[in-house]
N, C-alpha and C positions, 0 to 999 in steps of 0.2 A: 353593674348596670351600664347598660348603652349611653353613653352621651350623643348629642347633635352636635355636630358641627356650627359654629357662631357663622350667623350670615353674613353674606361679604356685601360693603357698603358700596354705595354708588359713588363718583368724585365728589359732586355735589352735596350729599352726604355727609362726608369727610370735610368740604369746602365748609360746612355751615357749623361744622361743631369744633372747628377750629377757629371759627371768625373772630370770638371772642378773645383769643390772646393778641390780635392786632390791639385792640383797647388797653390788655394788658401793659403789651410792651410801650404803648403812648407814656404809661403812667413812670413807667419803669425807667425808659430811653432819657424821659425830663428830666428826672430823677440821677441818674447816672453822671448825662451832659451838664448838668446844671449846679447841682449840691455844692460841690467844690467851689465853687462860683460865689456862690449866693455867701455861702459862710466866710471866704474872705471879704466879700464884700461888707458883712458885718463886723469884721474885725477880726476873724481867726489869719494867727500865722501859719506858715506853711508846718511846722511842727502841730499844730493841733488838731491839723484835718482828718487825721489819720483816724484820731481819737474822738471825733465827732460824727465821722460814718461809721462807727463801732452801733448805731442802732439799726441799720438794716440788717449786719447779719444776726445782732442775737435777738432781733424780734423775729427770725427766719427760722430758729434754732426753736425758739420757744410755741412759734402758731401752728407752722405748718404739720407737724406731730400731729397735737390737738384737733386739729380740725381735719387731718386724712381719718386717725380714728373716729372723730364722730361723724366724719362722712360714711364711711366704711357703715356707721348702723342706724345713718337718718333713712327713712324711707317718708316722702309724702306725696300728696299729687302734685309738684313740682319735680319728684327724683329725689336723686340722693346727692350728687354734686351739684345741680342747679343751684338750689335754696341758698348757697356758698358763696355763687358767683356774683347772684344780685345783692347779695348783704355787704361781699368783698368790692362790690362798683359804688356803693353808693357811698363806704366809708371813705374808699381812694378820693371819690371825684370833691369830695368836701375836702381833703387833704391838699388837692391839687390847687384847689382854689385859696388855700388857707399861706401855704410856704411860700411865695414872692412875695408876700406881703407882712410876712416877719417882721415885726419892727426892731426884734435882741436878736442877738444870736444864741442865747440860750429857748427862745422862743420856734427859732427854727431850727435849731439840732432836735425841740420834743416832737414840730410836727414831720419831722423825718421817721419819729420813729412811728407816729399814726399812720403814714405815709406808707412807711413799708409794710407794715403789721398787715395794714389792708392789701394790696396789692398780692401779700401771701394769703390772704386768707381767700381770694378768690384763683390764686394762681395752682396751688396744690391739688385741688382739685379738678381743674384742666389737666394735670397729669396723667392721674388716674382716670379720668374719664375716658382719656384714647384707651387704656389698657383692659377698661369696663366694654364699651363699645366695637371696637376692633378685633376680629382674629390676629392670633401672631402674625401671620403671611402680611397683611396689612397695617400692622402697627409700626412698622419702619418708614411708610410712608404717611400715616397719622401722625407721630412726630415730625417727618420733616416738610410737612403743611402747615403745622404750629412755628416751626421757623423759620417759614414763607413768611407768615402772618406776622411775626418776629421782627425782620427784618422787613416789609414794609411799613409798619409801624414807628418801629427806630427811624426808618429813615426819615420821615415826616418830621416827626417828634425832635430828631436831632437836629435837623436843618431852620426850623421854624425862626428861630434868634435873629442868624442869618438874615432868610428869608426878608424877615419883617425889618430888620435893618436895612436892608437892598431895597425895601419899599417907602425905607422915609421914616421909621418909627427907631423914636431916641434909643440906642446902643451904650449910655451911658446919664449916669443918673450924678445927682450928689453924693457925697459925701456918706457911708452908710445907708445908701438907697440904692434898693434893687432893680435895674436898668426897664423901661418899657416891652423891652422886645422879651426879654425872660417872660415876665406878668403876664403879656399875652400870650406867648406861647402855652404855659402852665394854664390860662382858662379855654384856650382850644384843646390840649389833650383830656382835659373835663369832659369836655361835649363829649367830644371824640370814643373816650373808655367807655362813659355808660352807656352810649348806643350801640358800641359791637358789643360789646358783653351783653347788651337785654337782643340783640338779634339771635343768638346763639343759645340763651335762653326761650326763643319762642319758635325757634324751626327747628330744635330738636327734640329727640327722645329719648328717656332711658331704659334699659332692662333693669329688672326687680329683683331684685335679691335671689328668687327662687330659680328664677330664670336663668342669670349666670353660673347660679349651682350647678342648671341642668349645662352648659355647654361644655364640649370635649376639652378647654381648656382652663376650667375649673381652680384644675392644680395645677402647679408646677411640670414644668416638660421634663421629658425622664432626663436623666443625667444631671440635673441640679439638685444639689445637694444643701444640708441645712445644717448648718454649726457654731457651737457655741464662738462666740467673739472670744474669749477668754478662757483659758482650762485653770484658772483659778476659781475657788468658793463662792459665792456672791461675794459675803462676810470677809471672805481675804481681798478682794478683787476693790471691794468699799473702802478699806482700813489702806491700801496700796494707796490708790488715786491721792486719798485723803490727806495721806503724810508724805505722799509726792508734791503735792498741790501746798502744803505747807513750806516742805522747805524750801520750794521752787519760790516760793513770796520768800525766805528769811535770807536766802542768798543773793535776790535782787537789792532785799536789802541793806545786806551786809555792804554788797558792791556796789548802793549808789547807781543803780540801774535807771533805764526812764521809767518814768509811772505807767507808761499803757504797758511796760512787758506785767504787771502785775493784772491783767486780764488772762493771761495762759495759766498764771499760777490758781485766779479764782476757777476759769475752769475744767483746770482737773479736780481740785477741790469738790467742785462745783457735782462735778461727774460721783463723785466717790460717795458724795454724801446722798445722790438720788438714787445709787444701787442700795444706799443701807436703808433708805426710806423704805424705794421699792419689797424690800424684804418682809418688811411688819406690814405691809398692806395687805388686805384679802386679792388671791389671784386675779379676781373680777375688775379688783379697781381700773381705772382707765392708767393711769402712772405705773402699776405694775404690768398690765397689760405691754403695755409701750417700750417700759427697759424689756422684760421677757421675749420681745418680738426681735428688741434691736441684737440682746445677746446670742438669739439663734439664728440669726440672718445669713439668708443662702448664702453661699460661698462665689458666686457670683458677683453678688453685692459687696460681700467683705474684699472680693480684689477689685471693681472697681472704684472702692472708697478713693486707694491709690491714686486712680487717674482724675478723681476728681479733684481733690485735693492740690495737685500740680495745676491743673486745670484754673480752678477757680484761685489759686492764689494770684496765678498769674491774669485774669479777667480784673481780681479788683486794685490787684496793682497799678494796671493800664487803665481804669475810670477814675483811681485817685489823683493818677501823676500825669494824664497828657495834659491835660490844662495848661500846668505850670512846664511840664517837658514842653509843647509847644509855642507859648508866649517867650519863654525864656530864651529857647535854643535859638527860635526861628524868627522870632518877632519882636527880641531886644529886648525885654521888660519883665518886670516882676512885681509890678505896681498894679495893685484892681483899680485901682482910680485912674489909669493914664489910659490914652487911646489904642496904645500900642498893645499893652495886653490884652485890651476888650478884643481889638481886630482876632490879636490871638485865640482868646480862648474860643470866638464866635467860629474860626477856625475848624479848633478842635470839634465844635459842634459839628460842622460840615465832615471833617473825618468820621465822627461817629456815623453819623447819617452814611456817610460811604461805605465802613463797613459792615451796616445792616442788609445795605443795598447788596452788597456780594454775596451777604450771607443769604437772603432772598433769590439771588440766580442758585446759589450754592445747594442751595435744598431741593430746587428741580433735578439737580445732579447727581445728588448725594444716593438717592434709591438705585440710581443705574450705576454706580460705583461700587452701591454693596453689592448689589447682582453680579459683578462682574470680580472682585475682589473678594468679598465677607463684609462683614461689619466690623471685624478689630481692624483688619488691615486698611482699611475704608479710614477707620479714627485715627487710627497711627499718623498715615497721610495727613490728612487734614489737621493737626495738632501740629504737626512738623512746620506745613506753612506758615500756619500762624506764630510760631515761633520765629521761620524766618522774618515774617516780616515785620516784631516788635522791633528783633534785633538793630534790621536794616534800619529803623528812626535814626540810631544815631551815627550813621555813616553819609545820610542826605542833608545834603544843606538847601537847598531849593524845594519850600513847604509844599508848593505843589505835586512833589515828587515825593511825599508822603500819602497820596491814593494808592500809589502800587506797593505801600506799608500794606495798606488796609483793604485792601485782595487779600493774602495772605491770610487776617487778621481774619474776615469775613468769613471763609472755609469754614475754619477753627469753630467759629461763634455759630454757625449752621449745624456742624457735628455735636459740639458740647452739647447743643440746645434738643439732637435726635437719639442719636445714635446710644449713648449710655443708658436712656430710656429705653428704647430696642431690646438691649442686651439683657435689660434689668424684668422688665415687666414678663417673660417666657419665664423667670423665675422667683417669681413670688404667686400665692394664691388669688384665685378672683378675690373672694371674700375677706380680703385684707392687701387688695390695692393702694387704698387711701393711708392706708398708718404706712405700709412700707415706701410708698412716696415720699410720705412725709420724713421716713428715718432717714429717707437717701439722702434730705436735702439738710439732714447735719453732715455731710460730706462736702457739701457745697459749703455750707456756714464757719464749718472748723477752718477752714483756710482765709476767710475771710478774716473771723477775729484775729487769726495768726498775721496775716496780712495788717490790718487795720493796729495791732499791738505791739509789731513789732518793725515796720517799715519804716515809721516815724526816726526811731530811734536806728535801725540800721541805715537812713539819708544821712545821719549826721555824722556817722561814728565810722561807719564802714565804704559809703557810696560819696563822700565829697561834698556832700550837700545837692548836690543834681540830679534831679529828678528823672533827669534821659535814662542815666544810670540805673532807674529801679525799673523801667521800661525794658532793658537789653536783660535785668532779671529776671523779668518776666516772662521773656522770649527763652530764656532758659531751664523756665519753670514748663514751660510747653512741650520742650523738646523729652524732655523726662517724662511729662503726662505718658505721650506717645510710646515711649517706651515700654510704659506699666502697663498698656494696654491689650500686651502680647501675653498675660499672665492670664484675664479673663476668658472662662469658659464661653463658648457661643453654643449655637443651633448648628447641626452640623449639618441640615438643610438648608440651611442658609449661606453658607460658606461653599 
């Protein structure tokens, strides 16, 4: 049968149906800049942080799945990722307004995890959506206008503290109280989310299910391929994870290990025991459906798991530790209650904001780089810098001389945020966008909790206690990404 060719969008277009992740990233950038912050200020030490952002990634692990699939077979007169977007704004922006004003900290580690939950639950859908709406030829530059929007959103959202400190509002609170400039910041990216997210929802459109049937790129582009993750049994592959995931818990604690490495042991466990589910469930179930899809996943996807993995371990390394990397190194302190930290971490906020900001020139860039390069060797590059300039933190002593860190940094966080998408979305089917979105983003989450489970305890044991140290980690986890990247297949029209 003849397909059509998918019509090619206008900028404006592209500009209105990406507006919505500026909101996003408001929620997200608060989120990143802030968390750390707030939980010491409640009383977490620098050992517990680690183990307190352990809910963004696995509420990441557990929604985004679930909701690419039941995007993948909502259809209404809203669409089929819209419906996503405003249920995902409207739970964030109650989130948003709910975490500075934590009164425990175990009060605000749970609305971190509403917080993120939400924020995935309208974000995975934005993924898929450029991959629904966009021809290939055009989906390099539909992501990297989602990292335009990316990156002016961060930048807003990280500077605000700042900002609103430079304008007169308290920078420091009592004792166990969340400073003014936070609070306000957190009820501005409120406003902020639900309005570009419902713009995004009312100036676009979607194609219908039958519709993406009918375009020429339906399926998979030729040359990708589809294979199982494992050439083991399900049954062997279940009973492996299972008593992997066991004895990896009996030899932590045998050895007296920290308690977060016993989050890697739950999830392989974890893993072993939803292959043996998936098994006795009828094909149709959505759970079988989902391992079925992850164990056959293009070969594409199975080698940029790799880069992400590097990738993102090294992103939440850099959101756990500059805080304290920068209060510490550069601003003498290690106290949330003293002035010298606050300048610091308010700081750190302004780096972030700086490099969203780069990451925002960076994604005007990034389409004429692939034009002119490819797309791996486009990521390679851009992975590289940002590697160099985690590393460089700890060779600057003059904090201000950490913006041309976060150049470097901004690249990186423009590509991560495009380009793997690019690569990814030529090889999966229209018709199952949304779940294979969603599987990618356990590439992104596995490194997380490995990060989040295991960083704690490698600051103490392995890094000296200093946190600069898991930063130049970081920068080292980058340079690797970059490397993995030369293994993924592309479009050889693109290249």
């Amino acid at each position: 049968m003849q397909r059509a060719a998918k019509p090619q969008l206008s900028f404006w277009q592209i500009w209105n149906m990406c507006f919505g992740f500026m909101g996003i990233q408001f929620g997200f950038a608060l989120q990143n800049a802030n968390a750390s912050r707030i939980f010491e200020t409640l009383g977490a030490t620098m050992e517990d942080v680690p183990g307190l952002w352990i809910a963004a990634p696995l509420t990441g692990l557990l929604v985004q799945p679930i909701v690419g699939y039941l995007s993948d077979r909502t259809w209404t007169r809203w669409g089929r990722r819209r419906p996503f977007f405003m249920i995902g704004a409207v739970l964030t922006t109650l989130a948003l307004l709910v975490m500075p004003n934590s009164p425990t900290l175990w009060i605000a580690a749970g609305t971190l995890w509403v917080l993120d939950a939400s924020i995935n639950v309208s974000m995975e859908p934005f993924r898929a959506f450029v991959g629904d709406q966009l021809a290939p030829r055009q989906r390099p530059t539909g992501y990297a206008m989602q990292s335009f929007f990316i990156g002016v959103g961060a930048i807003i959202a990280s500077l605000l503290p700042y900002l609103l400190a430079h304008f007169g509002v308290a920078n420091t609170a009592a004792a166990g109280q969340v400073p003014d400039t936070v609070r306000y910041a957190f009820y501005f990216g409120a406003v902020v989310l639900l309005a570009a997210i419902t713009w995004t929802v009312l100036s676009t459109r979607e194609y219908s299910p039958q519709q993406l049937a009918s375009f020429d790129d339906a399926e998979p582009a030729a040359g990708h391929t589809t294979e199982q993750i494992a050439s083991l049994p399900a049954r062997m592959a279940a009973l492996t994870w299972v008593i992997g995931g066991l004895l990896l818990a009996a030899l932590i604690a045998w050895r007296q290990g920290d308690r977060m490495l016993y989050v890697l042991a739950g999830l392989c466990t974890a893993y072993g025991l939803l292959l043996g589910l998936a098994r006795v469930l009828p094909a149709t179930h959505m759970l079988a459906s989902i391992v079925g899809d992850l164990r056959r996943m293009p070969l594409t996807m199975r080698r940029l798991a790799w880069v992400q993995f590097f990738s993102w371990f090294a992103l939440f390394a850099m959101w756990i530790y500059t805080t304290a990397a920068v209060a510490g190194t550069h601003f003498g302190s290690s106290d949330p209650q003293s002035a010298a930290y606050n300048e610091g971490a308010n700081w750190a906020g302004v780096l972030f904001g700086a490099y969203n900001g780069f990451a925002a020139l960076a994604a005007l860039l990034i389409p004429l780089l692939v034009r002119a390069i490819g797309l791996r060797w486009s990521h390679l590059v851009n992975l590289w810098l940002g590697g160099a300039g985690l590393i460089s933190m700890m060779f600057i002593d003059d904090p201000r001389w950490l913006l041309l860190s976060m150049l470097g940094v901004g690249f990186a966080w423009a590509s991560i945020l495009s380009l793997p998408y690019a690569l990814l979305s030529d090889s999966v089917p229209a018709r199952k966008m949304g779940v294979y979105m969603g599987i990618f983003n356990f590439f992104i989450v596995i490194p997380q909790l490995v990060a989040a489970s295991a960083l704690g305890f490698a600051l103490r044991v392995w890094l000296g206690g200093q946190p600069m140290h898991v930063l130049v980690l970081g920068g080292c986890s980058l340079l690797l990404a970059g490397l993995c990247v030369l293994r993924v297949p592309t479009r050889p029209e693109v290249v």
